[in-house]
C-alpha positions as CSV (number, residue, x, y, z in Angstrom):
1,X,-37.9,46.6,105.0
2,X,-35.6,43.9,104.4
3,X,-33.9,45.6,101.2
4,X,-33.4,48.8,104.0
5,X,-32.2,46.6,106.9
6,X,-29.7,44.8,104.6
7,X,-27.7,42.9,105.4
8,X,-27.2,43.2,109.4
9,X,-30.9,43.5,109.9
10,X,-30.6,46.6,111.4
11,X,-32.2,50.2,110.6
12,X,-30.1,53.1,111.5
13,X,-31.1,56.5,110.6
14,X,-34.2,58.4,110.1
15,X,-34.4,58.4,106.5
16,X,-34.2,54.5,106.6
17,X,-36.6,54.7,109.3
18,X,-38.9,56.3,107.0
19,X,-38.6,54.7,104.5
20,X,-39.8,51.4,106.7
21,X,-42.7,53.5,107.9
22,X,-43.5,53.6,104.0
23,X,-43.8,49.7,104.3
24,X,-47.1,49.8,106.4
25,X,-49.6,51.7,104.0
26,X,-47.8,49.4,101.2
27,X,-48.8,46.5,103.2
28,X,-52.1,47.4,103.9
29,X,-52.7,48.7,99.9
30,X,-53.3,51.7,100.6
31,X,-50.5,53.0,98.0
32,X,-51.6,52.7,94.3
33,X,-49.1,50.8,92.2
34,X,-47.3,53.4,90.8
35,X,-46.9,54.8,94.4
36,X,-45.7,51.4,95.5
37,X,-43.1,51.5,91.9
38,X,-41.9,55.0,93.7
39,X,-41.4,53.7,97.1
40,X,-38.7,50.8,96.0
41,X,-37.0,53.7,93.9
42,X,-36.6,55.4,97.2
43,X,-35.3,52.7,98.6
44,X,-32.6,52.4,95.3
45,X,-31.6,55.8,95.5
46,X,-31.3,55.9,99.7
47,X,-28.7,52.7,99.4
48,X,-26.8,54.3,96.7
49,X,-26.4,57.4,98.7
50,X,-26.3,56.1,102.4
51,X,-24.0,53.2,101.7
52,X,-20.8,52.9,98.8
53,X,-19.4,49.3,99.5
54,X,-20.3,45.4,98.8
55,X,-23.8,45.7,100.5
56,X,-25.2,48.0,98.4
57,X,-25.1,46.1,94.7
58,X,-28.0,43.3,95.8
59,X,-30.5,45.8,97.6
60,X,-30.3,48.6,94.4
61,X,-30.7,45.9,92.0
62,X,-33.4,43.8,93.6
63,X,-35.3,47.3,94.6
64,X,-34.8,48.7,91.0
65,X,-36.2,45.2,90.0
66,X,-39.7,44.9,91.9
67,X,-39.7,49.0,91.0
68,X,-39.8,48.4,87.4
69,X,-41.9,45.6,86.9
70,X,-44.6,47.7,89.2
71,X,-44.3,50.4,87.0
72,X,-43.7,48.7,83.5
73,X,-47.3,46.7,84.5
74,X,-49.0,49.8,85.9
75,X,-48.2,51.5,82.0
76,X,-49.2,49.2,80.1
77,X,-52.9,48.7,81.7
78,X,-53.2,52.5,81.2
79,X,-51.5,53.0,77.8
80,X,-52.4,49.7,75.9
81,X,-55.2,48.4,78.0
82,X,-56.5,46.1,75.2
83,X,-52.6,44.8,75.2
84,X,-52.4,44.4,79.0
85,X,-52.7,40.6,80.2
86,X,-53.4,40.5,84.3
87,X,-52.0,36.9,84.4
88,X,-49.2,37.5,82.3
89,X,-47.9,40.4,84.5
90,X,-48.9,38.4,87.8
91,X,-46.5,36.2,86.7
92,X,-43.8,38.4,85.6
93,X,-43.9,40.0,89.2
94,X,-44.0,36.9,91.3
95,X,-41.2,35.4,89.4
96,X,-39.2,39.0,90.4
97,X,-39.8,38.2,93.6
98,X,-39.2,35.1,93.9
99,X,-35.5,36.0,92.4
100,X,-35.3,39.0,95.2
101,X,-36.0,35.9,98.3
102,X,-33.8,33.4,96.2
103,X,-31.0,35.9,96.1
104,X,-31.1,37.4,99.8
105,X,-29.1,34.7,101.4
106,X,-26.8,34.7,98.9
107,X,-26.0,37.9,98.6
108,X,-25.9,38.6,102.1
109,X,-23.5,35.5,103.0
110,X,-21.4,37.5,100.2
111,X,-21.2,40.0,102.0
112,X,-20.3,38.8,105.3
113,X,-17.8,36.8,104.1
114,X,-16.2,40.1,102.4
115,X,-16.6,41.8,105.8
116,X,-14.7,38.6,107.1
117,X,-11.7,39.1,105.1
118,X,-11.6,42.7,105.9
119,X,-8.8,42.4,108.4
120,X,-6.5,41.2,105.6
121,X,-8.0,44.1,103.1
122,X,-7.2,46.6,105.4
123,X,-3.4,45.4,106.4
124,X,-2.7,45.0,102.8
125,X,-2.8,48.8,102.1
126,X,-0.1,50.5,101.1
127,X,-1.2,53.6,102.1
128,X,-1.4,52.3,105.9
129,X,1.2,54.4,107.9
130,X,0.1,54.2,111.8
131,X,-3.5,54.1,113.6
132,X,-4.7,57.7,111.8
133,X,-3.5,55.9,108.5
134,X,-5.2,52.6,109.2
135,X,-8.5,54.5,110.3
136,X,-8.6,55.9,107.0
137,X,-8.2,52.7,105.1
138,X,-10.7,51.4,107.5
139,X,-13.2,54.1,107.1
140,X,-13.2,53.4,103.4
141,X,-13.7,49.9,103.3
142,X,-17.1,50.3,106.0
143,X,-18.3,53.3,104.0
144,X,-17.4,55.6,106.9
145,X,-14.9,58.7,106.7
146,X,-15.7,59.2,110.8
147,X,-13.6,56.4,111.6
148,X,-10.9,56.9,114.5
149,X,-8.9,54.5,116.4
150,X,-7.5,55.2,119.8
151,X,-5.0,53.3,121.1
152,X,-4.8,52.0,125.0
153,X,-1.9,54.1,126.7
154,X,-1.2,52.2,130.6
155,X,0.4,55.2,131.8
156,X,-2.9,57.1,131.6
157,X,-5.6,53.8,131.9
158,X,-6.9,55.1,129.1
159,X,-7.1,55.3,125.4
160,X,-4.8,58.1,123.7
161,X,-4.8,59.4,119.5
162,X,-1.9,59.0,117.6
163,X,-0.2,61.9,119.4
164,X,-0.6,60.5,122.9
165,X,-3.5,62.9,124.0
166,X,-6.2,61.6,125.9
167,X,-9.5,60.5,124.2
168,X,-13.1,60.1,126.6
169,X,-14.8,57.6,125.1
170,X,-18.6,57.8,124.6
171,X,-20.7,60.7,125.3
172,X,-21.3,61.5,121.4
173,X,-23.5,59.6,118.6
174,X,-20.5,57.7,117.7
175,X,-20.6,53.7,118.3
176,X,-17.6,52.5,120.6
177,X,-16.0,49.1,119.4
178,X,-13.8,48.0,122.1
179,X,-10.7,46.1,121.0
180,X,-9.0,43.1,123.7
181,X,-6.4,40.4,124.0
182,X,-5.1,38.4,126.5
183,X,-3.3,40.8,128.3
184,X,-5.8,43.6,128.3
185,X,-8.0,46.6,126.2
186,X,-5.9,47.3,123.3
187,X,-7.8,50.0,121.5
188,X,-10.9,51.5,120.3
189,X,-13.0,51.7,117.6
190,X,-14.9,54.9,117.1
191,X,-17.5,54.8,114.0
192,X,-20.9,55.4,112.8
193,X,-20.9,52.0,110.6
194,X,-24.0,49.9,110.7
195,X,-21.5,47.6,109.1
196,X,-19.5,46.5,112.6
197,X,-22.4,45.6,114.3
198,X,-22.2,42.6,112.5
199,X,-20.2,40.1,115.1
200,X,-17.8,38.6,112.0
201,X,-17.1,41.8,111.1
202,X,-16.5,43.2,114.2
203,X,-14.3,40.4,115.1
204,X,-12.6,40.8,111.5
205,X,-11.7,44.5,112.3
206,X,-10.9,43.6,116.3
207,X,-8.3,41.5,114.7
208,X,-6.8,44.2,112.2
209,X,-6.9,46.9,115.0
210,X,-4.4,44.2,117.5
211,X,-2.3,42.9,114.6
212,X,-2.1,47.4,113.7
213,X,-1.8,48.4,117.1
214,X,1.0,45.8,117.6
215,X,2.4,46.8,114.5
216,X,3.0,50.4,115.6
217,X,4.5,49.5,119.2
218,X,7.2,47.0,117.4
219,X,7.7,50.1,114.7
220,X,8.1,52.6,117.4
221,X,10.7,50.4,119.6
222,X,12.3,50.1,116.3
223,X,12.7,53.6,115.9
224,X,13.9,54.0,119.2
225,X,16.6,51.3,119.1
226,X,17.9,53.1,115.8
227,X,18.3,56.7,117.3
228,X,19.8,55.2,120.0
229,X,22.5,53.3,117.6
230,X,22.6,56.6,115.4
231,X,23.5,58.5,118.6
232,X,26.1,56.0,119.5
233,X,27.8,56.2,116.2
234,X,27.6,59.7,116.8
235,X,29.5,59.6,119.9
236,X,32.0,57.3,118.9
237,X,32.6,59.8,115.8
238,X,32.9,62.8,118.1
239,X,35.2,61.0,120.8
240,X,37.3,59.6,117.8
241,X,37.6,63.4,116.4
242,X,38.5,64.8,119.4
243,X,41.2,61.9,120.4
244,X,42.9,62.4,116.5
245,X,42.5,66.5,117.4
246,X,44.1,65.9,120.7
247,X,47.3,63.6,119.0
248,X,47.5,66.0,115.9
249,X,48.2,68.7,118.5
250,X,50.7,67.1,120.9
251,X,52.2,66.2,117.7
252,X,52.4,69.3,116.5
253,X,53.4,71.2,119.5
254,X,55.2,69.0,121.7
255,X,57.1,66.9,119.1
256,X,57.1,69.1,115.8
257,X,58.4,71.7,118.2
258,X,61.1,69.3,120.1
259,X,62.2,68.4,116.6
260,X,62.4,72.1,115.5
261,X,64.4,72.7,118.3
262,X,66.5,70.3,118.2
263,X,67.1,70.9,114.5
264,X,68.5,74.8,115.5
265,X,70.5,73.4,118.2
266,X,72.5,71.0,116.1
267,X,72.4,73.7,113.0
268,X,74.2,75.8,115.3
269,X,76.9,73.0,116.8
270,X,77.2,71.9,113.2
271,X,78.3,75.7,112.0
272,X,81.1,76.0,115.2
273,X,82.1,72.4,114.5
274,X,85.6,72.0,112.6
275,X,85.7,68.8,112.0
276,X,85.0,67.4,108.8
277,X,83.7,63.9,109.9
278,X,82.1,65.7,112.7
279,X,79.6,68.0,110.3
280,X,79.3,65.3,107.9
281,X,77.2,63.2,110.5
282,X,75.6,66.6,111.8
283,X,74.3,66.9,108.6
284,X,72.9,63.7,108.5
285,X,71.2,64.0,112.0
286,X,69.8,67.5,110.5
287,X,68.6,66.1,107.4
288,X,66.9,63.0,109.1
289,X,65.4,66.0,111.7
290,X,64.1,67.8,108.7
291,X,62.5,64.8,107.1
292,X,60.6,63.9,110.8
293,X,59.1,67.0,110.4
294,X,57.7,66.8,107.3
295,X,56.5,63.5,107.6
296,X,54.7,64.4,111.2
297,X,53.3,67.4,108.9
298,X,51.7,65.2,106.7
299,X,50.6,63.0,109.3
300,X,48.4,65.5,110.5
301,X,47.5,67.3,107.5
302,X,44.2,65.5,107.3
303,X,43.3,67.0,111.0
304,X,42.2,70.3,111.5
305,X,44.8,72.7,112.5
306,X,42.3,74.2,115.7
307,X,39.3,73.5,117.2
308,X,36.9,74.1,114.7
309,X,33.1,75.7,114.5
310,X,31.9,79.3,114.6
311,X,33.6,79.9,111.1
312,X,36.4,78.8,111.4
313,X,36.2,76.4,108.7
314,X,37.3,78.7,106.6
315,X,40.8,79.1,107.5
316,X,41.4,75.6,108.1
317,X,40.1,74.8,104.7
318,X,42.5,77.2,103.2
319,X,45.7,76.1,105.4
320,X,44.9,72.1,103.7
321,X,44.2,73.9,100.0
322,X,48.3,75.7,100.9
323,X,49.7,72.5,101.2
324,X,47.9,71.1,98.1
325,X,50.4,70.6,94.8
326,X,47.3,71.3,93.3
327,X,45.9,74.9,92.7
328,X,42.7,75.2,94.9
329,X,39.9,77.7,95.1
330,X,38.3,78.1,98.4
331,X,34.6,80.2,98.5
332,X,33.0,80.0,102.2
333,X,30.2,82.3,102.3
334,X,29.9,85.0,105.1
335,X,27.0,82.9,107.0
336,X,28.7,79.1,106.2
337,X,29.3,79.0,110.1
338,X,27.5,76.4,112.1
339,X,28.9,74.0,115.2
340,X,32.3,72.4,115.4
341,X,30.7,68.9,114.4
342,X,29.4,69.9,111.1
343,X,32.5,71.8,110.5
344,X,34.8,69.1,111.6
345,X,32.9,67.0,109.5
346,X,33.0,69.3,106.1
347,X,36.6,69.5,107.0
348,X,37.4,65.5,106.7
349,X,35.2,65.4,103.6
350,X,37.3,68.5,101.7
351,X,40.1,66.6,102.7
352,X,39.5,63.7,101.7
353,X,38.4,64.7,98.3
354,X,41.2,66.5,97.9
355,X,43.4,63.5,98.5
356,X,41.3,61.5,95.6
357,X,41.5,64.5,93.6
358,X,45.5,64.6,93.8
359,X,46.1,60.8,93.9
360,X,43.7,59.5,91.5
361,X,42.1,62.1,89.3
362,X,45.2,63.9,88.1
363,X,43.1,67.0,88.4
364,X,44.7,70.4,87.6
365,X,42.4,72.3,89.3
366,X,40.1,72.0,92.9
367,X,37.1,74.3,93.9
368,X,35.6,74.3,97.4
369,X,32.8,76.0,97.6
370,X,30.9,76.3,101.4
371,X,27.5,77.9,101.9
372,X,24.6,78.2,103.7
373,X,21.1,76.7,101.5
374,X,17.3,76.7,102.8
375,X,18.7,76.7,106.0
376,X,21.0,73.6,105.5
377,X,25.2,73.7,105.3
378,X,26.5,72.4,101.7
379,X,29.5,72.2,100.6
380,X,30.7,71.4,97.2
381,X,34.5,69.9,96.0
382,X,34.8,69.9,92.2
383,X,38.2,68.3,90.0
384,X,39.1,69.0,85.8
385,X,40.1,65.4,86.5
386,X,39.7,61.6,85.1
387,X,36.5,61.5,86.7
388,X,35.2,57.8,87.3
389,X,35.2,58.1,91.1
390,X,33.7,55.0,92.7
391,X,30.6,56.7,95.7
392,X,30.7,53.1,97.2
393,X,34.5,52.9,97.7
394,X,35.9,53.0,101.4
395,X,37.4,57.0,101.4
396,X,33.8,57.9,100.2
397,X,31.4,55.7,102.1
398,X,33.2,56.2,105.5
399,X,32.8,60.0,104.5
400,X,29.1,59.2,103.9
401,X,29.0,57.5,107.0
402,X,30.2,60.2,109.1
403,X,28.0,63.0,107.1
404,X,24.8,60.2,108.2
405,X,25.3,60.7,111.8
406,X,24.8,64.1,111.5
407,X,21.2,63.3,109.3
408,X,23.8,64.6,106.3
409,X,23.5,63.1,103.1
410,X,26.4,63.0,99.8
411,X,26.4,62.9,96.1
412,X,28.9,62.0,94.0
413,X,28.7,62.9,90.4
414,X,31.8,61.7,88.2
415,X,31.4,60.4,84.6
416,X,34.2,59.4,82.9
417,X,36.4,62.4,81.7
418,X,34.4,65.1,82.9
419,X,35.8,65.4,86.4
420,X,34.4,64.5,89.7
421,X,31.9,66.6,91.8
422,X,31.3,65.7,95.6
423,X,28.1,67.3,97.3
424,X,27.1,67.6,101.0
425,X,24.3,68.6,102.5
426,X,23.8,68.7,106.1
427,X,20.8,70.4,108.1
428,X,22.2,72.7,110.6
């Protein structure tokens, strides 16, 4: 009874329940030896199935024990009779026992002590990844798979799963260990494990559950605080594209225009002028007229001609390869159209690259390649140049930046003399 019960002192289930019932005939002898032998086997092979964890090792060994000196005695007196000494095998199964009672306490204070530092077993885990993870971590260390823990959700007054849906407690065969702290219930331990009715170890696993439960709540404020930030730095991405679109056009239209008009105007006083000194400056005023122009071109080269999205990446991306002193291949595939964001932001990254390309790769050739993959946009600027390009240097990290607050990612592959490839992927 006591190698059943161990170590909480507790039966649960009917083949344990059984197996007790086995202990009456046994104590009143009316089981033969070898029938006795057979019992304690049962009672090896029931805590090797029932139970895989620290209480099982003294109960299997101290039942496998008593079971074979019972049955190595009962053998000899019927095999080698004239061999078989009563005293001597008296002896041999008292001293069994008495290593069986020595060993009890023992045993079962290493075991409770184990159960003790479960808390700090269990949060050690790697593979713990909220409440459904840590229940499975805790389900193996009590030897039972049917553990859940629910989680105490104030909005309802009641305990919730992992996915916020409401969870009635009791009303099954499941044992309901109820989690507290100062301020309140905290959660809820559903389980079948004769293990937590064991105070220390219930306390042991109370403990884990708050330090899990509080765990989660800080994670999940976490993860709130950062979308927030990441949706913030979107915004302020956005609103600074759309202020540098808004400039690039007044700049184009209003003074590029002004300045082209201007330029005619004093083209045409400058052909009716006869005076020498008179065109000489004219031609000055022109010239500097001309070189406004190109310099507000330039300015804006690196902002997108029109408002972009809906496919019109493609003829922006082949407006900035026209002005390139560099030959450039542009490929946009028939479905690369997605949102003015993603374009805008494919736009800055070709352009960009292409600057590097140019500047610091004396490249003598550029391929942009746009398409559409597993559902995703990627686009892909390649160089014949230097290669060597540094993925941590400002142009390319602020490009990485921007393709992040989109959940974009880039890749930069440039060994030295081999050219320079710059991938991005962003899911549309």
């Amino acid at each position: 009874m006591s190698l059943v019960a161990f170590p909480a002192g507790r039966v649960r289930g009917l083949s344990r329940w059984l197996l007790v019932g086995l202990a009456v005939p046994v104590g009143f002898g009316l089981l033969p030896q070898i029938g006795v032998a057979a019992v304690f086997v049962l009672v090896a092979l029931l805590v090797l199935i029932k139970g895989r964890d620290t209480a099982t090792g003294y109960p299997t060994v101290a039942a496998i024990g008593v079971a074979a000196v019972l049955g190595a005695s009962w053998s000899v007196s019927r095999l080698r009779a004239e061999a078989f000494d009563p005293s001597l095998a008296l002896v041999g199964y008292e001293l069994v026992l008495l290593a069986v009672a020595v060993a009890f306490p023992v045993a079962a204070q290493a075991v409770i002590r184990s159960w003790a530092r479960l808390a700090d077993r269990l949060l050690a885990d790697e593979r713990l990844a909220g409440l459904e993870g840590f229940a499975v971590v805790l389900g193996r260390a009590v030897s039972d798979p049917s553990v859940q823990v629910f989680r105490w959700h104030d909005a309802n007054a009641g305990y919730v799963d992992e996915r916020g849906r409401s969870v009635p407690t009791g009303g099954d065969d499941r044992r309901w260990l109820t989690v507290v702290d100062a301020d309140g219930p905290v959660a809820v331990v559903a389980h079948q494990s004769p293990a937590l009715d064991d105070p220390v170890t219930a306390e042991a696993v109370a403990a884990a559950v708050r330090l899990a439960v509080r765990h989660e709540r800080l994670q999940h404020e976490q993860q709130q605080q950062l979308a927030e930030l990441e949706a913030s730095r979107a915004r302020i991405v956005v609103a600074a594209d759309r202020e540098r679109e808004r400039a690039a056009i007044q700049l184009r239209e209003n003074v590029g225009m002004s300045l082209e008009l201007a330029q005619a105007e004093l083209s045409a006083v400058r052909n009716a002028a006869g005076n020498t000194a008179a065109v000489g400056s004219l031609d000055i005023v022109v010239s500097e007229l001309a070189t406004a122009q190109t310099e507000i071109v330039e300015l804006v080269a690196g902002v997108p001609p029109a408002r972009l999205g809906s496919g019109r990446l493609q003829e922006a991306l082949q407006a900035l390869a026209r002005r390139s002193p560099v030959p450039v291949s542009v490929t946009v595939a028939t479905d690369a159209a997605s949102d003015q964001d993603i374009e805008a932001a494919f736009f800055y990254l070709c352009s960009e690259a292409l600057a590097n390309a140019v500047k610091y790769a004396d490249a003598t050739r550029i391929d942009i390649t746009v398409r559409r993959v597993n559902g995703a946009m990627e686009a892909v600027i390649s160089d014949d140049g230097r290669g060597g390009a540094d993925p941590t240097g400002s142009g390319l990290q602020g490009l990485a930046d921007r393709l992040a607050t989109l959940n974009g990612r880039l890749r930069v592959e440039s060994p030295p003399g081999a050219g320079t490839t710059v991938t991005a992927v962003v899911p549309d």
